[in-house]
Every structure is written in structure tokens, then in C-alpha cells.
N, C-alpha and C positions, 0 to 999 in steps of 0.2 A: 680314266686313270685315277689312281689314290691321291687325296693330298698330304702331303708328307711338308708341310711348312712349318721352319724354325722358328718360333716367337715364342715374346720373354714377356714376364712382366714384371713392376716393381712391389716388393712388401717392405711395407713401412709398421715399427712397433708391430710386428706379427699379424697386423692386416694387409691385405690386399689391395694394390691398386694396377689397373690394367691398362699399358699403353703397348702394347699389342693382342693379338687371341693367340689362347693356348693351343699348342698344336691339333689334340684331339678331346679337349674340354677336362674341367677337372682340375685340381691343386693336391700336391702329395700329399698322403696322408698323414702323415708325420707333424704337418702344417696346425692337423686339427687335434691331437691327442698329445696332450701332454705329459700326459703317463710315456711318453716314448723318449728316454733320454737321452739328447743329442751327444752329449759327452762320454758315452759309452760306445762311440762309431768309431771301427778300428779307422786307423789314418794309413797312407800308405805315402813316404814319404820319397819325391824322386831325388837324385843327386844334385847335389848343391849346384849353383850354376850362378858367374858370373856374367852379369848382362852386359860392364862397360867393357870385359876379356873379350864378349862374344862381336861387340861391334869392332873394337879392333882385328880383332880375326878376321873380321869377314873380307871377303876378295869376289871381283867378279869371277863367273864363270865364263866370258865371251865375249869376244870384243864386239859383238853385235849387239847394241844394249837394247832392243828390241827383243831378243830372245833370251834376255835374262832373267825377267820374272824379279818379283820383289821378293825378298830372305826375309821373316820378320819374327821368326823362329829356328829352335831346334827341334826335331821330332826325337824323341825320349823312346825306346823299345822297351814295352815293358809285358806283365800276362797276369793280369785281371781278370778275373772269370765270377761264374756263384760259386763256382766250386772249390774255389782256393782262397778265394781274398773277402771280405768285407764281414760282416754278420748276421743269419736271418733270425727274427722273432716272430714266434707264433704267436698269429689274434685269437681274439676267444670263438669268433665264427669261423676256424678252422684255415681260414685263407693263412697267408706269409708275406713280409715284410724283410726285402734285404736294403740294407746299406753299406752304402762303402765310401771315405773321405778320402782323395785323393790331393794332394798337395806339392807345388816346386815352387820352393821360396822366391820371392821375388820376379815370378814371372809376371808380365803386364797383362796376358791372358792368359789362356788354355784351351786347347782344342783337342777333340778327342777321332779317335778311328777305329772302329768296333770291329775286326775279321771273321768274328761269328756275331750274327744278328738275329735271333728270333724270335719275335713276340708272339705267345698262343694268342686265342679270341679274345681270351676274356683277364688278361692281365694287362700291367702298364707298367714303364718304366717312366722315370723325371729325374731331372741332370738340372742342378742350379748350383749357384756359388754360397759359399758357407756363408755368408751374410743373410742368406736369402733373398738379396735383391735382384736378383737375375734369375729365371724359371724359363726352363725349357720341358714341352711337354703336353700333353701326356704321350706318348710314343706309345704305338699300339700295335696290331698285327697288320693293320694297313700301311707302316714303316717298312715293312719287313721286304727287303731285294730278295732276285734271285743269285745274286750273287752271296750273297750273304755278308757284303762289308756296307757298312752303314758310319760315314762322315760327319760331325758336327761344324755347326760355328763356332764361334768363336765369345768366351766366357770371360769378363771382366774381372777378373779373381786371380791370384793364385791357388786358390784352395777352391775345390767342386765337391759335390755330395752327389754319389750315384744313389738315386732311390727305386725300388723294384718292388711292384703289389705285385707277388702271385696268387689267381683265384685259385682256392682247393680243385676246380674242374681242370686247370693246365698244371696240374703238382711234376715239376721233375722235364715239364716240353720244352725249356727255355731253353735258350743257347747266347749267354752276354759276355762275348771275351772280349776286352778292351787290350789291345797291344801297342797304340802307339801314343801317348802325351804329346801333342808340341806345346815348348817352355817358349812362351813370346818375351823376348829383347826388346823388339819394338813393340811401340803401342798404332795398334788401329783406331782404336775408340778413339782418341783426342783427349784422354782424360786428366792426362799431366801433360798439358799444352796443346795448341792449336792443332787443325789438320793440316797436313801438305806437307805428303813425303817426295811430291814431285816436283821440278822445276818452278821459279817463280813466273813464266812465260804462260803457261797454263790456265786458263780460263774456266772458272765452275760453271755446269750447264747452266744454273740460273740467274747466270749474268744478263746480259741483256744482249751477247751473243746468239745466247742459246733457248730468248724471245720466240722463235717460230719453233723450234725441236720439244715444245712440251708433251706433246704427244710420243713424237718418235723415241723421246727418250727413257719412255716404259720398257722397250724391248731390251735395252742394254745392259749386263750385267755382269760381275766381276766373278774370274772364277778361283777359288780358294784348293789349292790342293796340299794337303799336310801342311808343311814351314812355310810357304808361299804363296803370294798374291800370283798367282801364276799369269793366267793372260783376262782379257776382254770377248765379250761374246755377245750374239746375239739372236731375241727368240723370232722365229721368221713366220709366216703367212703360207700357206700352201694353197693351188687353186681350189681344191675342195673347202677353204675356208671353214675348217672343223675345229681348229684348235686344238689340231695336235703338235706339244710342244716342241717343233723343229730348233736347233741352235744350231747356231755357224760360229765356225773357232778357225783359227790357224793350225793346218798339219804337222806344224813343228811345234804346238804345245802338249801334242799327240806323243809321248816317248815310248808309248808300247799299247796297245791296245785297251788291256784292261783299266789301265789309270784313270777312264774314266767313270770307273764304279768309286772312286773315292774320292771325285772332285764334290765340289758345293758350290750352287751358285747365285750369288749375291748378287738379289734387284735391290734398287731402290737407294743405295749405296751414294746417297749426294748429302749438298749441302742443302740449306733449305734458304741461305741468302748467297748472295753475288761474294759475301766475304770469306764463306768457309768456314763460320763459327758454330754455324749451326749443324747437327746430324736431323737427319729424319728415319722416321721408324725402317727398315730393314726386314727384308725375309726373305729365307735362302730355299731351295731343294737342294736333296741329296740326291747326288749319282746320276749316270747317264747312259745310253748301249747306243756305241759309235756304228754309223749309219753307211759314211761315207769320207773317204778321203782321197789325196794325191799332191805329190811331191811338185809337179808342177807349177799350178798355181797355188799351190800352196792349203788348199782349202781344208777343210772338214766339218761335216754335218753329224748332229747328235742328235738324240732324241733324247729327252729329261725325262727323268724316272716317274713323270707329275706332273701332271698339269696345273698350270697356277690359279687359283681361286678367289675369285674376284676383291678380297681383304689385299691383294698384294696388286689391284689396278692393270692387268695385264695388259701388253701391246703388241702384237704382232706384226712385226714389221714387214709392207710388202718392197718387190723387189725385179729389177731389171735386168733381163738377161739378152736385152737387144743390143745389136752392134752399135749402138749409138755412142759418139765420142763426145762426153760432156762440160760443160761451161764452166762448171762451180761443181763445190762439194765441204763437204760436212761430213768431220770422224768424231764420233763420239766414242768415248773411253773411258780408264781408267790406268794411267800411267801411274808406274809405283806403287799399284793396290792406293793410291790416292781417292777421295771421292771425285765423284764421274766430272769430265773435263769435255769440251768441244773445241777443235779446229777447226778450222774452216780457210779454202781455198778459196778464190775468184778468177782464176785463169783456167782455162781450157786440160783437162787432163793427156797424157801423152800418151803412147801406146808402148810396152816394154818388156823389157822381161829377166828377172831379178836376179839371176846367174849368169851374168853378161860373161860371162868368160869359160860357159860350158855348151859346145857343139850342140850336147846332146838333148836338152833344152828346148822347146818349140819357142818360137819368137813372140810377142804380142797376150804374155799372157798374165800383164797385171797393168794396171796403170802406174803411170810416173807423176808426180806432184810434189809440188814446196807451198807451205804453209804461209798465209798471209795475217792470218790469228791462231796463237797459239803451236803445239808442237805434239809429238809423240815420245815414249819412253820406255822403259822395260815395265811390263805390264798391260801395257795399249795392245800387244800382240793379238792377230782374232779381232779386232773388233771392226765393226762393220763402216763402209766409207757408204755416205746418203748422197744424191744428188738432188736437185735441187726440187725435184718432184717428191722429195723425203723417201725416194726405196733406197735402199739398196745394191750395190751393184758392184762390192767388193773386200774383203776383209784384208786384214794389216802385215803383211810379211816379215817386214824390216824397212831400214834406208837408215842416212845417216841426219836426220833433222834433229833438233835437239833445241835449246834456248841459248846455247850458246853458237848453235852453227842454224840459225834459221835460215838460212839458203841453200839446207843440207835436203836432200828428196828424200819421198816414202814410197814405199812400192805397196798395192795392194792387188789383190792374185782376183781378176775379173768374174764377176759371177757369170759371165757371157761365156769364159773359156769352161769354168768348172761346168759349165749347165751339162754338155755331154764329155768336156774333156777330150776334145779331138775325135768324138764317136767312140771312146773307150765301151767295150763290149762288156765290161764290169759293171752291174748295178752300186757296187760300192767302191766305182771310182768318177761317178758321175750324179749331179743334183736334180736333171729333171725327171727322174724314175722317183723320187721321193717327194718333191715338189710337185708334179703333174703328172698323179700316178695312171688319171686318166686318160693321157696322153691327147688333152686338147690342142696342144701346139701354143698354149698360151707364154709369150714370152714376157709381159709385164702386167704386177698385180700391183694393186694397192696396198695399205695396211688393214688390219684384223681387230676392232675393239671388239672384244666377246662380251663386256656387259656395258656400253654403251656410255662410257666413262672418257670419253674426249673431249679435249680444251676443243668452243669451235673459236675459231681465227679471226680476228677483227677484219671489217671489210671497211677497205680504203681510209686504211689507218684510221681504225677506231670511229670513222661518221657511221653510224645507223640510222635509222628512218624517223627518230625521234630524237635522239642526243647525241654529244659527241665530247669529247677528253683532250684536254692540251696544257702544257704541252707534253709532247710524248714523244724523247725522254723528258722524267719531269726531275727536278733538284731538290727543292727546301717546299712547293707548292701546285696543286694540280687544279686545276679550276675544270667545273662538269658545267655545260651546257644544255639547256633541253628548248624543246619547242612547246614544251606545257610551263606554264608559272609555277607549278608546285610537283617535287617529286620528292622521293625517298632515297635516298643511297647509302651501300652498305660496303665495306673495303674490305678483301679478305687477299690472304697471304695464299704459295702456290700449295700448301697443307689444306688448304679448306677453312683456314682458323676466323672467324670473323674479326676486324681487328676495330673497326669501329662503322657508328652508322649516321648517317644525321636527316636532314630534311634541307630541299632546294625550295628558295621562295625567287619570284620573279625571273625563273626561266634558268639559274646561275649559282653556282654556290664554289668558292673556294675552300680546299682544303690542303691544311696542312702536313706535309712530309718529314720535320723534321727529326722526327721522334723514329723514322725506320731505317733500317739500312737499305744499301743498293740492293736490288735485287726483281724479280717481277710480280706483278700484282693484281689483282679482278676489283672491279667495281661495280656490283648490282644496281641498277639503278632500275626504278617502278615508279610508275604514274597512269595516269587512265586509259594511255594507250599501249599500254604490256609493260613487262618486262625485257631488261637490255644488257648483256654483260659486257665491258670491256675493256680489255688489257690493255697496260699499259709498265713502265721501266721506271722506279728512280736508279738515279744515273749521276754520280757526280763528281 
């Protein structure tokens, strides 16, 4: 499949600095000729819009706040085309050059939705914000859906620059009508203040909760539909283990079939400390072609338009579809369009079924549980509940938990009932025709690391065959032990970042924490008999 991934990068003084890859290579060309006056790009200007009018306006839609999704805009109707709006200029090698400045004052971002989409072979469009600190691009003909609507993320601006190279070979093949603007109220980024638009009860995965989920937590991702952080998803594992991008969502984030050619879906979408200050880089796909669902347990299976590419760490999550009634469990999310969160239960899961008051209804067709860390909220909807063997084995309907009622239950609609859905004779109202299309009868897989990119897991708390970490969690000091007098160690963050390194003399070396925040962390450690990595938590 194409990869069609959103990333940005920053220019500083008119050069270039790259903390993500460009979609499909390349920087507009506008960037490099300064013969091209920026101030001659018509602007297109949307209706004035009060951000603190729109927060007092806003109301729920449902007293089920699980299926309410996060608001954090307006979507704006508007009709942007080549053909009516912006301005092209012809190069001297015959190719063309459109732009178009699109602008709503005082929005915190911008996000865009294109209902014709087509890029020929050999042309390219780029979408960044008038500062130019934010680049998306190059969007090519490998963008290009069969649907022909093509979603963005989400632009730190109120003001964007549409830019279009047409080669003289596609003169007149393009098709770029822009019809809907959403004006963001709220801000996602955190840029005028901290993250956490969800409850204070809520745990960031990289707390020290969410110490064993580093892996698992690749496949989890937010998904973005127009105004809304709509629900929680997740990418699954298929027994053919090929990597083809399966998602699991909730049936009621499903409002009509097509909806999901214009969702977007946000991996990577965390903090990079236990506190939440920090973002990490982001990358989204567009669009989806819905697989499978059913009212029941509530499920639905997607396919992504793209398969993710190993810049974006991918994880495929596997999954249990056996009758087994389990111990513990772990939801990983994104309540409120918030960065990604985990729950976690320790009591035994119950057997249930989430419209207790409708006959018509089969019984036993979600689990019952209350939260012993952490909560659910609008936004978590879709997202997948783990047991303790990390698959698997049910995505988020509703209930009424919350941080002010934690003794309130969640329901999630069993992957064991969705696998055939009562022998439903519908391929698309059932999951093991898409998950085991070879019909092994396999009812439990593992997870899928396609380029080989997994945390491994300390064994018996951190002692290896040569050294060992304590304590763990550690506060203000970690002290590394080895069975060699002399080793090397190197401290790195859960980004990769190296954050310092030093040298152990006589078997032992303490180092100091105080300078990091909570959160979790690797420690390289090499000496003559290999190399040792192991995790460990500050915690205070």
C-alpha cells in the first residue's frame, strides 16, 4: 500500500530544520526562489469567529460521555478550487505554480478537507502555515483516494498557504477543491499552556503505569474527524502476519458508512514524560474503507488507506478471541483527544451486556469492569481493552466511570463475541473472515513488530546475567551494579535521546536523577561481556 504520512518540519530564518520526514521528499518551491512574491498571494479570508462565544456555546450532545467525542472546532463550508480561488504563475520551464492564503482569525489551528483530491504523476501540492514553520508535504499522486476526499491534520496557525507545482506533462489533470476549514477554539498542540483536556484521574502512558505497554502502545491511535477528536483506535495483527493495516473502532463512532474516507489517524499522540509537558513527534493517515461492523458488541473493523512506514515505529497489536474470562486488563487511550492515557484494572472481568434493558440484545457480549488506575471519557470510545498477555480482546462501548464516579463501570464489546458475531453469515458483520482469512481456526495471536523496533522487557526486574539497577522505581538516584570492575553506561529517554553517559569503576557506579522528570528510561550498559539494556521508572 502507498504511504500517505503527515509530517512537518520546522524553518527557521528561511532555512530548514527537519524534526519529522517530508511526506513524499522535497520543500515548496516558493521556499527557494525569491523572485516569487509572497505578498502578492491572494488571501481568502473566513468569518470572524469568536473563540471564548464558541466555548460558552458549546453543550454536550449525549448524556453518554463516552460517545461524545471532543469539539475543539468549527468546520467552516467553504469552495476553494484551481479554478476559482488563489493565483497561478507561470515558470520559465513551462511547468506552474498555484497558491492560495487561506486565513480565520484567531483560530488556535486549522485543519483542512479536500472533496476532490487529485494529484497527476508528476506534480505536488504543500500545505504549511504562513510563518513557514510548519510543512506538510509533498503530497503526490500516491495521496490520491478512490474516494477522492483527502483529510489533513492539524496546522498550528491561523493562517495556511496552499502551494501547487504543476509539471507541463499534467497541465489542466488536477482536481484540488478544498470545502471545509475547521476554525479550532481549543488548542491541541499545548502551545498556550499545558496538555490535558481530560480529567485529572488519567495517567500518561509513560508514567510508570504504562512501564510494561511500551510496545503495545504503538498500535493505539486517536482518530480526528473534521471538528473532533472523535474516538480511540487500534492497528491489529492478522494471522497471515503481513501488515496489512487492520483497525478496530467502536460501531457508534461509525455515523454512516463513508465517514470514514475523511477520518485521520493519529499515532504517536503522547507525552514523552510521566508529566505531560512534553509532545513527541506525530504522524497521521488519511482515510479508511470500513471492513466490518455490528450493533451488538458494538465493534468495527477498518482498513487504513496505508500502511505505516517504519519513520512512524509501527505495532500491531495481537489479539484474543478465546472464551477465556480474564484476571486484569489494561485500556489504553485517548479521552478528550487528550495525549494517550492507560487504565488498568486488577479484578477479574465480568460477562455482560451493554443494553441491559433491550430483549433483543444477545447476552454476554462485552465485558464489565471498574477501573483501579485511571478512567475513561469522551474520546476513549474504540479503544482497545489488553489483557494481561498485552492482546487484545475488546474495544470501549461506554459505562459510566469517570474521575469523579471511579466506581462507575465500562463496557467493552468482546472480541470473542465480534470474532463470528453469533455465526452471522455476513462477512461484514463478523472479524474472523478478515483476521483469519485462511481460516486456520487460530483464536489467539501475538503482536506484529514489522521492522523489528521493540522494547525487550527486563527479566526479573531488571537482574541480567552481568548487571543489575536499583532501585526501581528510582527518586533523586539510581545506582548500576555489574559483575565486571569497569563498564560503560549510557542513559537514554523513551525518544531514543541520549541523555548522558559515564564510566563504572569497581563493579558500581551511582547516578544522579535529579535533573529529570518522572517518567521511564533505558540504560545501556557494555563491558567485556556484551552489551545490557535496562529499564527502569523515576517515580516521586
Amino acid at each position: 500500500m502507498k504511504s500517505n504520512i503527515l509530517l512537518c518540519f520546522l524553518c527557521f530564518n528561511l532555512g530548514v530544520f527537519c524534526f519529522g520526514q517530508i511526506g513524499h521528499g522535497g520543500i515548496p518551491y516558493s521556499f527557494r526562489k525569491s523572485n516569487l512574491a509572497y505578498s502578492d498571494v491572494p488571501t481568502m479570508y473566513l468569518p470572524r469567529m469568536d473563540n471564548q462565544q464558541l466555548l460558552e456555546n458549546e453543550m454536550n450532545v449525549s448524556s453518554d460521555n463516552h460517545k461524545t467525542g471532543y469539539q475543539f472546532g468549527v468546520e467552516v463550508p467553504v469552495d476553494f478550487s484551481l479554478e476559482n480561488s488563489g493565483m497561478w504563475e507561470m515558470l520559465e520551464n513551462g511547468d506552474r505554480l498555484w497558491r492560495l492564503k487561506v486565513k480565520s482569525t484567531d483560530a488556535l489551528s486549522l485543519n483542512l478537507i479536500f472533496d476532490e483530491f487529485f494529484i497527476p504523476e508528476h506534480s505536488k501540492l504543500f500545505i504549511y502555515t504562513a510563518d513557514k514553520s510548519y510543512v506538510t508535504g509533498a503530497f503526490t499522486h500516491k495521496n490520491n483516494q478512490s474516494s477522492g476526499i483527502f483529510s489533513t491534520a492539524l496546522y498550528p496557525s491561523d493562517e495556511i498557504v496552499l502551494e501547487y507545482y504543476e509539471s507541463n506533462m499534467d497541465k489542466d489533470l488536477s482536481k484540488i477543491r478544498l470545502t471545509t476549514v475547521v476554525h479550532a477554539y481549543k488548542d491541541l498542540f499545548g502551545k498556550r499552556g499545558t496538555y490535558g483536556s481530560s480529567g485529572s484521574c488519567n495517567i500518561n502512558i509513560n508514567c510508570s503505569a504504562g512501564a510494561d505497554y511500551q510496545n503495545i502502545k504503538r498500535a493505539v491511535a486517536l482518530i480526528l474527524n473534521g471538528s473532533y477528536a472523535y474516538c480511540s483506535g487500534t492497528l491489529l495483527n492478522n494471522v497471515r502476519q503481513d501488515g496489512s493495516p487492520f483497525f478496530l473502532t467502536a460501531n457508534h463512532c461509525i455515523s454512516y458508512a463513508s465517514i470514514v474516507n475523511r477520518f485521520v489517524f493519529v499515532f504517536n499522540y503522547e507525552s514523552a514524560d510521566c508529566e505531560g509537558r512534553n509532545e513527541k513527534q506525530t504522524y497521521s493517515i488519511n482515510g479508511s474503507t470500513l471492513l466490518a461492523r455490528d450493533v451488538y458488541s458494538d465493534f468495527c473493523l477498518l482498513l487504513l488507506n496505508d500502511t505505516p512506514t517504519q519513520e512512524m515505529i509501527p505495532y500491531y497489536a495481537g489479539w484474543d478471541a478465546s472464551a477465556v474470562q480474564h484476571k486484569s486488563a489494561a485500556g489504553i487511550h485517548h479521552p478528550n483527544g487528550d495525549l494517550k492515557k492507560i487504565s488498568i484494572t486488577t479484578s477479574r472481568l465480568k460477562y455482560a451486556k451493554y443494553v441491559e434493558d433491550n430483549p433483543d440484545f444477545p447476552d454476554s457480549t462485552h465485558w464489565e469492569l471498574v477501573w483501579t488506575q485511571g478512567t475513561t471519557e469522551g474520546g476513549s470510545s474504540g479503544s482497545a481493552l489488553f489483557n494481561s498477555s498485552k492482546r487484545v480482546v475488546g474495544q470501549l462501548e461506554g459505562g459510566t466511570a469517570s474521575c469523579s464516579y471511579t466506581s462507575g463501570a465500562d463496557y467493552y464489546g468482546r472480541i470473542a463475541y465480534s470474532w463470528t458475531n453469533n455465526n452471522s453469515g455476513y462477512s461484514n458483520k463478523r472479524l474472523d473472515v478478515w483476521l483469519d482469512p485462511d481460516k486456520t481456526g487460530k483464536l489467539v495471536i501475538d503482536g506484529y513488530d514489522p521492522f523489528g523496533t521493540s522494547i525487550a522487557e527486563p527479566q526479573d526486574n531488571n537482574r541480567v546475567s552481568f548487571c543489575s539497577l536499583y532501585p526501581n522505581p528510582a527518586k533523586d538516584m539510581v545506582n548500576i551494579s555489574s559483575q565486571e570492575q569497569e563498564f560503560e553506561y549510557e542513559m537514554y529517554n523513551i525518544n531514543a535521546q541520549k541523555l548522558l553517559q559515564g564510566v563504572g569503576n569497581n563493579g558500581n557506579v551511582s547516578v544522579s536523577l535529579q535533573s529529570f522528570a518522572n517518567g521511564i528510561y533505558f540504560v545501556r550498559i557494555t563491558s567485556v561481556q556484551g552489551v545490557q539494556m535496562l529499564k527502569f521508572i523515576i517515580q516521586r
